[in-house]
MARDREN-629662 format. One record per residue (C-alpha): y, z, x. Coordinates in steps of 0.05 Angstrom, whole numbers. Each point is the difference from the previous one (the first is absolute). Example, Ala and Ser with C-alpha at 12.3 -4.5 7.8 and 13.67 -1.06 7.14 Angstrom:
yy / zz / xx
-90 / 156 / 246
69 / -13 / 27
# end
This chain:
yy / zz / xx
2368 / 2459 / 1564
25 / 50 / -49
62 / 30 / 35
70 / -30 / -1
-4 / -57 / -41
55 / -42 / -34
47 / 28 / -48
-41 / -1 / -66
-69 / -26 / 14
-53 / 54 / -4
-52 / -1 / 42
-61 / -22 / -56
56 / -61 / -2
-1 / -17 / 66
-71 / 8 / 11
-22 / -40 / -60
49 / -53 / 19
-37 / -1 / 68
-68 / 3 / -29
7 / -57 / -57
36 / -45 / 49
-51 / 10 / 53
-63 / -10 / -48
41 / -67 / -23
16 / -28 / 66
-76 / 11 / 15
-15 / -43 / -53
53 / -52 / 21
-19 / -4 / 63
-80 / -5 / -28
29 / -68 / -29
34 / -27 / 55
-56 / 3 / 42
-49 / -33 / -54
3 / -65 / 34
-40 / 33 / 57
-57 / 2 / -45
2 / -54 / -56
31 / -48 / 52
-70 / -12 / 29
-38 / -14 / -68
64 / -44 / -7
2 / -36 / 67
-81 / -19 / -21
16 / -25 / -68
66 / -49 / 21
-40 / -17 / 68
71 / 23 / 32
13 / -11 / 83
5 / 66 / 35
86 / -28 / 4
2 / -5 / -83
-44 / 67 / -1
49 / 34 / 52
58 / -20 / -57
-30 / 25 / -47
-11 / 66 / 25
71 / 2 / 25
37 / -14 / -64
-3 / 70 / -32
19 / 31 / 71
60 / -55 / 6
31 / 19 / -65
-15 / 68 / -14
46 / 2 / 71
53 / -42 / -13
7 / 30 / -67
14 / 76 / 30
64 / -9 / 15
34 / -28 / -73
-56 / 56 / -26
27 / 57 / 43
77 / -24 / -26
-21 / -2 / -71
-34 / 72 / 8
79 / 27 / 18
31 / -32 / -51
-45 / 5 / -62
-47 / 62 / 28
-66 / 1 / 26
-33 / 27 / -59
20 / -64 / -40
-12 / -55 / 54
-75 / 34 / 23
-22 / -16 / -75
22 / -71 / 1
-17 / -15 / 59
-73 / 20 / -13
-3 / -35 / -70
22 / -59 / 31
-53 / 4 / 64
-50 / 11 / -66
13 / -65 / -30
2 / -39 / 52
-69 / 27 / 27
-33 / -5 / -69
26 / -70 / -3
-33 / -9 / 69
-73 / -3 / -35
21 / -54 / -39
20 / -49 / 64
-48 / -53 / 12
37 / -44 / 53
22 / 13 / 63
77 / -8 / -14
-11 / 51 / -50
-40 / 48 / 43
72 / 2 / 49
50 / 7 / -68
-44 / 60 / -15
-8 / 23 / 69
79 / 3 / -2
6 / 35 / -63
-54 / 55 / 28
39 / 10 / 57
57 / 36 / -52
-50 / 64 / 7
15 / 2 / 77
73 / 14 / -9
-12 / 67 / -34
2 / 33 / 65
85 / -9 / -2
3 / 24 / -70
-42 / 58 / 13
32 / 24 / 60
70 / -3 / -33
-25 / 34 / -65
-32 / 52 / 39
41 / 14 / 51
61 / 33 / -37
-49 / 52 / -27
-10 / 32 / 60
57 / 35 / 54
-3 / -39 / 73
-42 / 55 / 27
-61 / -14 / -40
14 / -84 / -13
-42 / -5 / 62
-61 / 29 / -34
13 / -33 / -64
7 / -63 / 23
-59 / 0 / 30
-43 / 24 / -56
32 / -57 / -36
-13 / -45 / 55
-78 / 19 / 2
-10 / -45 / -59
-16 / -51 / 54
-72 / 24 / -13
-1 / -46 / -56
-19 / -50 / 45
-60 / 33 / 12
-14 / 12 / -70
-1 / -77 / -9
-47 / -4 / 48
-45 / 55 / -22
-1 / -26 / -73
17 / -69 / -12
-66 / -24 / 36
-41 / 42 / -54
41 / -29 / -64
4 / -66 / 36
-85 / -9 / 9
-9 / 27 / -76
55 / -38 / -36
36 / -50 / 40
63 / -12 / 36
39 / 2 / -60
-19 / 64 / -31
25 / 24 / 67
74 / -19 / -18
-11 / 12 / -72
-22 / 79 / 10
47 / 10 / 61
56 / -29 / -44
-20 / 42 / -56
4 / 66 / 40
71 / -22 / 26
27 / -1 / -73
-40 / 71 / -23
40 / 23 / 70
62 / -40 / -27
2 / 56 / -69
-22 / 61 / 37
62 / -9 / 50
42 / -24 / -51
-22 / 64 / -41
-7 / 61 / 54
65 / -18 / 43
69 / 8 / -5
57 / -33 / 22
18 / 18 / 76
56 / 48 / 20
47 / -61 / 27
-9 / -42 / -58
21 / 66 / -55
59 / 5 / 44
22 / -67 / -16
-17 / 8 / -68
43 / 45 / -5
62 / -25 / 30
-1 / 38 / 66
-28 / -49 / 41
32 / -74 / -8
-51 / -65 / 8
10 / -37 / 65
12 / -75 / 7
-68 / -36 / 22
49 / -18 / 64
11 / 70 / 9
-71 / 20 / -8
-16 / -40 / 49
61 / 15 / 57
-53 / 40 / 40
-43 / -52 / 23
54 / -15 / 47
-13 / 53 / 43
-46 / -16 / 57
-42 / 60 / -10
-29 / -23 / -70
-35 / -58 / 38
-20 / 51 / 56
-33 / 34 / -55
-29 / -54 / -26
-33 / -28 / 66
-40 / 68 / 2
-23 / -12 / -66
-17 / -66 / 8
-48 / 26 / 57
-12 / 64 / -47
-19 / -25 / -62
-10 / -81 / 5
-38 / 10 / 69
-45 / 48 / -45
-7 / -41 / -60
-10 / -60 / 44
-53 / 33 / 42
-41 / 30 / -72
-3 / -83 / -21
-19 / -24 / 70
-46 / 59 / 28
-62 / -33 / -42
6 / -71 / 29
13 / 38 / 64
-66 / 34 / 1
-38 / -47 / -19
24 / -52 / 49
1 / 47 / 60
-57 / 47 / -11
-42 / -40 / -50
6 / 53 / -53
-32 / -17 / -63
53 / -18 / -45
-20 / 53 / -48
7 / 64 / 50
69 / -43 / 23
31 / 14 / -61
-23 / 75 / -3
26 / 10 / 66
74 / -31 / -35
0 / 41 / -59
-23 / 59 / 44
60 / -14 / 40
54 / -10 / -61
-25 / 70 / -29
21 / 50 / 60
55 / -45 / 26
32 / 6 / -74
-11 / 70 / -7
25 / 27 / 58
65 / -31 / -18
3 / 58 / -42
-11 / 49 / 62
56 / -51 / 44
48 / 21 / -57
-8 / 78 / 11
1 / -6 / 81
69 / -47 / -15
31 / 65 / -38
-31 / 54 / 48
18 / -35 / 70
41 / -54 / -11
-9 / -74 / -17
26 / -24 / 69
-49 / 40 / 30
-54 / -34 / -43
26 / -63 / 12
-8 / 7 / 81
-74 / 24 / -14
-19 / -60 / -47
30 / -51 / 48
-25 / 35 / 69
-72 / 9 / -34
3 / -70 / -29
16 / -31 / 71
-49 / 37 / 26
-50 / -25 / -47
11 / -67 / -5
-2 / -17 / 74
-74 / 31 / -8
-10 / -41 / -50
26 / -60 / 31
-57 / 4 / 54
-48 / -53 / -18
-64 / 25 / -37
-73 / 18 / 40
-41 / -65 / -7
-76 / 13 / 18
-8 / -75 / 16
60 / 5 / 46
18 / 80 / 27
74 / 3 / 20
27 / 57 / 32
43 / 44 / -46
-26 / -29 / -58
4 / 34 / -71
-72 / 18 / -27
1 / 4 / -87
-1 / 77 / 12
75 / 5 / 42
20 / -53 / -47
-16 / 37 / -72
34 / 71 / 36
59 / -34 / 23
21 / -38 / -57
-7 / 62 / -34
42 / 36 / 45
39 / -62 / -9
4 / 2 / -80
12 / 86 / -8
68 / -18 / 44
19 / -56 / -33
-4 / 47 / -69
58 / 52 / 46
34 / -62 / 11
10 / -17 / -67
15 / 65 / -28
50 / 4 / 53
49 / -59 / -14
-3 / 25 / -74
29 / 69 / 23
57 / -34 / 42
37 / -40 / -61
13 / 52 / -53
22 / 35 / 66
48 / -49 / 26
16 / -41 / -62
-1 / 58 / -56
39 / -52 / -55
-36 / -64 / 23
-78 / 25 / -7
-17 / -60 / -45
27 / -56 / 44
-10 / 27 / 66
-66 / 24 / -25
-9 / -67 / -25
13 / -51 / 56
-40 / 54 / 46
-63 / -12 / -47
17 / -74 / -11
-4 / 2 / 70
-70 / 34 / 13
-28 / -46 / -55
14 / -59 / 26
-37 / 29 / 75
-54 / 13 / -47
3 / -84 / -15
21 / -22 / 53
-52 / 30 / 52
-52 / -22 / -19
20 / -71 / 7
25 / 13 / 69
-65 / 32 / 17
-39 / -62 / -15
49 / -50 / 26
-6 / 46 / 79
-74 / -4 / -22
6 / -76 / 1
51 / -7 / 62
-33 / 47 / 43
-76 / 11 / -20
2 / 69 / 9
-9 / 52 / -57
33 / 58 / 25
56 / -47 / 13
29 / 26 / -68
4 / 83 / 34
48 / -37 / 51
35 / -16 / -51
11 / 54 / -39
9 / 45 / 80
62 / -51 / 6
23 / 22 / -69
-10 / 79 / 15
40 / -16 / 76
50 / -27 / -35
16 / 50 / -49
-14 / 59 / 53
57 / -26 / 37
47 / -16 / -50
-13 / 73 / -27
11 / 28 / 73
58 / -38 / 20
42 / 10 / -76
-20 / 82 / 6
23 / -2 / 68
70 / -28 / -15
2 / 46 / -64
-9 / 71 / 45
53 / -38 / 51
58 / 48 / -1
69 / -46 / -26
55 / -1 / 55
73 / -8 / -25
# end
């Protein structure tokens, strides 16, 4: 990614801004997940219902979506390099002060100030973004966007800390690490290429209005449907795959949440590889493989599950299930790299808010999901009932796709 970048950013620049940005969202995203872990010890100690546990779970994932968007604005106006190091600082406080909540009310104020670590993902794709020429964003973007696998780091670690120490060293050391992260970003970056251009006169600030004039067009929300499926559909599926197993296949609940984090760690870094295959063939082309595959996969999936007390023909034995959701998950990780190559593509001066909504937009799948999946659990009694779900998603954006490409190669007639 060394050839034909911006007008004065050398390439250790661009790559260190890559690097440093990825390494933070990591950690960021290591925080926003820490719920996953700590929630349990906490949903023993408050004696919470499975509906105030679900809550709790979903606060950091609510705001750390809504937040994208006004995050991805600020990132244009002020610059990335700025806005990354507050918003981690202020993700840091609000964890450490997490350890220190003893009711329940205060569990969900924390929970919402947590959540400010989630919306790093907008700031980090408009900071890094104007480092790189369009031919290579693809790539970048998705090296960036592989910080997902802090999820999985969460998962891997947290348990450990959590059985020596407690719940609240937990937040205390994960906060601590997202304030070290906080200097060395604040200390090994520099500004992005947009934001020196408006330093320096050439490049006016926009009204918030204006920033925001291209979530009119249609095609924004297009995007964000697939990332809804993309992203939330995989962040949704990482939280639920544990109760899943367990419920279905009478996994313990120990290899259950191996099988998760095994999951988040390959469908995060191939994000990486959906990034390179976005700048090599074309996102579009990605985009009809993610949601062809994903169709594909979920109407597998949304067979009902082999039951040696009751056989059923066409039923899903643990060993399809594992493979598919796999095949499921490394997809997913295209996907996502994929609607990250399309905005700097089609919106070039509106990365942040575009970017933004799109994200705010695959966060809240990510909270939204899973509650839908348990509410079909309820109405129907079926399990797999949450793969028909997510196939009706995946139809839907396959169509919409087909039918707006269609009318875009449609020659105009005067």
């Amino acid at each position: 990614m060394k050839d034909n970048l911006p007008i004065g950013i050398e390439a250790g620049e661009s790559q260190r801004a890559l690097w440093i940005s990825t390494t933070a969202f990591t950690i960021c995203f290591a925080v926003w997940t820490i719920f996953s872990i700590i929630g349990i010890r906490i949903k023993q100690e408050l004696n919470l219902s499975e509906a105030e546990f679900g809550l709790l779970v979903g606060m950091p994932i609510l705001t750390g979506s809504v937040i994208r968007v006004v995050l991805g604005v600020w990132t244009s106006r002020y610059g990335g390099r700025v806005v990354y190091t507050v918003t981690m600082l202020a993700a840091a406080l609000a964890t450490f002060l997490l350890a220190y909540a003893r009711t329940y009310p205060e569990m969900l104020i924390a929970g919402l100030g947590v959540g400010i670590a989630g919306g790093s993902f907008a700031v980090g794709v408009a900071y890094v973004s104007p480092f790189f020429p369009p031919n290579k964003q693809g790539t970048a973007l998705g090296i960036f966007g592989a910080g997902n696998v802090g999820a999985a780091v969460t998962k891997f670690l947290a348990p450990l800390v959590l059985v020596a120490f407690g719940w609240q060293a937990v937040a205390e050391i994960w906060a601590a690490a997202l304030v070290v992260m906080a200097i060395v970003f604040w200390f090994t970056t520099t500004d992005d290429p947009a934001y020196r251009a408006r330093a320096r006169g050439k490049d006016r600030p926009k009204s918030f209005l204006h920033e925001l004039a291209p979530l009119k067009d249609l095609r924004v929300w297009r995007f964000s449907l697939y990332y809804f499926f993309a992203f939330g559909g995989f962040v949704a599926l990482a939280l639920w795959l544990p109760r899943y197993l367990v419920g279905v296949y009478g996994f313990g609940i120990e290899a259950a949440g191996m099988l998760a984090a095994a999951y988040s760690i390959p469908g995060s870094i191939f994000r990486a590889y959906g990034g390179v295959l976005s700048d090599k063939i074309g996102a579009r082309k990605v985009m009809y493989m993610t949601l062809a595959a994903g169709g594909v996969a979920t109407l597998i999936l949304s067979l009902p599950a082999a039951q040696a007390s009751q056989p059923v023909p066409l039923a899903i034995t643990p060993t399809v299930f594992v493979a598919v959701i796999f095949v499921l998950g490394f997809f997913m990780s295209l996907g996502k790299a994929a609607v990250y190559k399309h905005i700097p593509a089609y919106y070039p001066n509106s990365v942040g808010a575009v970017g933004g909504v799109v994200g705010m937009v695959g966060g809240l799948g990510g909270f939204i999901l899973p509650i839908a999946f348990g509410l079909m659990k309820d109405l129907t009694g079926l399990w797999s009932s949450c793969f028909m779900l997510l196939f009706l998603i995946v139809a839907i954006s396959l169509i919409w796709m087909h039918v707006s490409i269609r009318q875009m190669q449609r020659p105009a007639f005067a």
